[in-house]
N, C-alpha and C positions, 0 to 999 in steps of 0.2 A: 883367227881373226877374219880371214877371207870368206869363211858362213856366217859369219853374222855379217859381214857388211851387203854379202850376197841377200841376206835375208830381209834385211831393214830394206835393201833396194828394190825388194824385189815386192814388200808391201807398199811400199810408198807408188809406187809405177801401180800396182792395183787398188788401191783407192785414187788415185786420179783417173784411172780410167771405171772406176767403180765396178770391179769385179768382185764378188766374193769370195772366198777360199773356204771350199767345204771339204771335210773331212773324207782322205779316200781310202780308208781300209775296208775289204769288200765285204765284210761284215755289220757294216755303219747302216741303221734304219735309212739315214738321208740316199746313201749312195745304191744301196740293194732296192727302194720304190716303194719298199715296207708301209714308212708314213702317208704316199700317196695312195695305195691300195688301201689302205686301213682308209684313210678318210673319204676315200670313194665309195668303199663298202658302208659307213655308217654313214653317209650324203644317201643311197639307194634305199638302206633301212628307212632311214627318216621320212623319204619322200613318198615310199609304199605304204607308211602307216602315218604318215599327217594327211595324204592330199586327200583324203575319203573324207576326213570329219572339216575343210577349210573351203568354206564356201563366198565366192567372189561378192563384191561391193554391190554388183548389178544383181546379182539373184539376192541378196538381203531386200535390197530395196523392191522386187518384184514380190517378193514372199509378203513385205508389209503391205504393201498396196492391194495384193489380194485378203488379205487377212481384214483387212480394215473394208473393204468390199464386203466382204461375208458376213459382217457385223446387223445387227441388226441395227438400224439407227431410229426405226421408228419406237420413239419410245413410250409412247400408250403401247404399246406389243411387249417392249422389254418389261415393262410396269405388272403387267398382268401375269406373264412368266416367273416374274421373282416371284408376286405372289401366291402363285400355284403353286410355289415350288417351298415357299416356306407354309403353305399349308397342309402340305405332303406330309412337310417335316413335323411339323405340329401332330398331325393324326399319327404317326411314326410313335412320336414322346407320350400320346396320349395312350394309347396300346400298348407300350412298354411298362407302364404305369397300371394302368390295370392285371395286364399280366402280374406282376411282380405285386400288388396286394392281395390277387388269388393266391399266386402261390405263399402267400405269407400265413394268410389265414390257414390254409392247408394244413402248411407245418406248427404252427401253432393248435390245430386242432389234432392233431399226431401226437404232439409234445404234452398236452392235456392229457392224452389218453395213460400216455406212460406213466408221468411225473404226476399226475394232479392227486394224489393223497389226504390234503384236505378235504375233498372235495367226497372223497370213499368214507371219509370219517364221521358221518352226519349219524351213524346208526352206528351198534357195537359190530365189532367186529371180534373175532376167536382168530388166535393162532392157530395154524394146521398143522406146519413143519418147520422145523428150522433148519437150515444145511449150514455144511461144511464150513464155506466160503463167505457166510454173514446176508445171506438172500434166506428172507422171510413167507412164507407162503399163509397168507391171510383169507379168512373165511368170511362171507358175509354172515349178519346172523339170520338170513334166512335159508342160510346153505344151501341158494343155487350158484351163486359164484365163488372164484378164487382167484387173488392173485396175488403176485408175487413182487416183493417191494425191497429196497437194499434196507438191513435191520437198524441202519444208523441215522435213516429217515422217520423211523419209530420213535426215537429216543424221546422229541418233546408228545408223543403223546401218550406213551404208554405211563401208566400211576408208579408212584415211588411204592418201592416195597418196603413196608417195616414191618418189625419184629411183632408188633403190639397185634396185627390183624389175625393173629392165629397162626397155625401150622405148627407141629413139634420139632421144631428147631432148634438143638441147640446152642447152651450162652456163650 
């Protein structure tokens, strides 16, 4: 009974006089200065890597007053600039434009060359070769040229074969 009455006396006497009672085993963060060093160390972090990018009321307010100094306020001057500048932009879009219908025709006139088969079909044409793979090698009929055309491109022009047109085939 005499510790605890020690004990209740002995908090009551330290909160009237407003002492705290911190923990004293020498391993305790509070009492070894642990929590103090740790928060001085990341107080040091902080201050080395915020003061570079926080810049005071007085330099804000000197940076607008210059910036707004720099401006150009006459504006028949601004007026003539924007419009130089979107008729840059104009000649820009208008040369992009033409670029890109050259190159259109280009490949279109590429793509004629390869594909365009109607176009070879105005005169008879003779089979040369047939391969392997279903690629067809076509003759003109005046046998200077040849080319060569996929054989499933053929199919609406070449004539149906029937039995009635000849050959000894049989039934």
């Amino acid at each position: 009974m005499g510790v605890l009455i020690f004990v209740t006396s002995h908090s009551r006497l330290s909160s009237q006089v407003r002492v705290k009672h911190k923990v004293a085993t020498p391993y305790h963060p509070q009492t070894s200065g642990q929590v103090e060093l740790a928060n001085w160390e990341i107080k040091n972090i902080l201050m080395k890597s915020m003061a570079k990018h926080v810049i005071s009321p007085l330099k804000w307010n000197t940076k607008a007053w210059w910036e707004i100094k720099k401006l150009n306020m006459d504006l028949s001057k601004a007026g003539m600039k924007r419009f130089s500048d979107l008729n840059e932009m104009e000649e820009l879009r208008n040369d992009a434009l033409q670029q890109f219908k050259h190159c259109k025709t280009k490949i279109e006139r590429w793509h004629d060359e390869l594909v365009s088969l109607e176009v070879k079909m105005d005169r008879p044409i003779y089979i040369q070769q047939v391969y392997s793979n279903g690629v067809v090698e076509l003759l003109n009929s005046n046998n200077i040229g040849s080319f060569k055309v996929n054989g499933q491109r053929l199919k609406p022009f070449m004539e149906p074969f029937s039995r009635d047109r000849g050959g000894n085939h049989p039934p």
